[in-house]
Each structure stands twice: as C-alpha cells, then as structure tokens.
C-alpha positions in Angstrom: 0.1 43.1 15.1 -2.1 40.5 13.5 -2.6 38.4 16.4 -4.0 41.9 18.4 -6.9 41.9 15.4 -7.2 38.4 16.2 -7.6 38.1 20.1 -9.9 41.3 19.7 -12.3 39.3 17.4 -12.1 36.2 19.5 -12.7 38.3 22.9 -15.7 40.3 21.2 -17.5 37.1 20.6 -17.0 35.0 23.6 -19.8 32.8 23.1 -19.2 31.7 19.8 -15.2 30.9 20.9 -16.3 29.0 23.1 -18.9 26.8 21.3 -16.2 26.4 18.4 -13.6 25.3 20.9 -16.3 23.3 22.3 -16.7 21.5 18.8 -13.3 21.4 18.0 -12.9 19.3 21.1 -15.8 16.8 20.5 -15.1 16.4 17.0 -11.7 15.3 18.0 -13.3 13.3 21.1 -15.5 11.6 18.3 -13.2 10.6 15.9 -11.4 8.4 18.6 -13.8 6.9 19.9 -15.2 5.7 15.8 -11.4 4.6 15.4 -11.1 2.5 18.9 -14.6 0.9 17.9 -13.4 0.0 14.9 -10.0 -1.8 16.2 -12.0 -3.3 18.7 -14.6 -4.7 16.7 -12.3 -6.0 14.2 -10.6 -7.7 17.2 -13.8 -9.3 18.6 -14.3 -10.5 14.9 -11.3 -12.2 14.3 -11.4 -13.8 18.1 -15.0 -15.2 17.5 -14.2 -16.3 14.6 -11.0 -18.1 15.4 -12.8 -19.8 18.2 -16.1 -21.3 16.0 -13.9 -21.8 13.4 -13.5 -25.7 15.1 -17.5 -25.8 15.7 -18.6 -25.3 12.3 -21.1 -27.9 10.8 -20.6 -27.7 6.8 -24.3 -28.2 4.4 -23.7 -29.3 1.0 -26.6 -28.7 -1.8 -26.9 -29.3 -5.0 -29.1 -28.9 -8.1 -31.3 -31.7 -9.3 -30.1 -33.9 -6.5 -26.7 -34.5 -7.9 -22.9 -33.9 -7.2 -20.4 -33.6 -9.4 -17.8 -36.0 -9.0 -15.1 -32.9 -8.5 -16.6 -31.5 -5.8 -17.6 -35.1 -4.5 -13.5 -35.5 -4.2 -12.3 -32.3 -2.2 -15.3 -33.0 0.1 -14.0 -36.2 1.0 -10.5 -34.6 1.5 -11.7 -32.9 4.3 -10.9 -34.0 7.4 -14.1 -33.6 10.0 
C-alpha cells in the first residue's frame, strides 16, 4: 500500500522526478570521475618522479659561508 502513496507522489510531480534522478545520476557521474583523477594523478606523480629522480642536480647552502663538518661527511657519501 505504501508504495501506491509513493508512485502517486512521484507521478504528480514529474518534473521534479526527473531533475532528482537527473542529479542523482551526475552526482554519482561526478564522484568517479574526482576518484579516477585522483588515481591518475597520483600515478603521473610517482612516474615523473621516478623518472627525474636520476636528473636531479643537488644545491647546498649554508649560513655564514660555512659547513659543518657532519653534513660535510654524508655529502661526500653520495655518490653523483
């Protein structure tokens, strides 16, 4: 019985059925679409950074022109 009270509301107002439906579908439409660009721009992320990970050129600064000799040590335990 309570589905004849609603089918009679939905079919009184058509127009506003069909903009909710219409809603209810781009909403969910929408929320894909954020979650795929968000996977994929974490993906292209990663990938460019994985691939300039080998070009990178390191600059070391200092205050008042000096290093101290700890950091001076891991530097030169790099390998370039």
């Amino acid at each position: 019985m309570s589905w004849k009270i609603c089918w009679r509301n939905l079919m009184r107002k058509k127009l506003r059925t069909f903009f909710t439906i219409i809603a209810m579908i781009a909403s969910v439409a929408i929320v894909l679409a954020v979650f795929s660009s968000v996977d994929s721009t974490k993906k292209l992320i990663e990938k460019q950074m994985q691939e300039s990970e080998g070009n990178a050129t390191y600059v070391l600064e200092s205050k008042n022109n000096a290093m101290s000799s700890v950091y001076l040590s891991k530097v030169r335990q790099v390998k370039a």
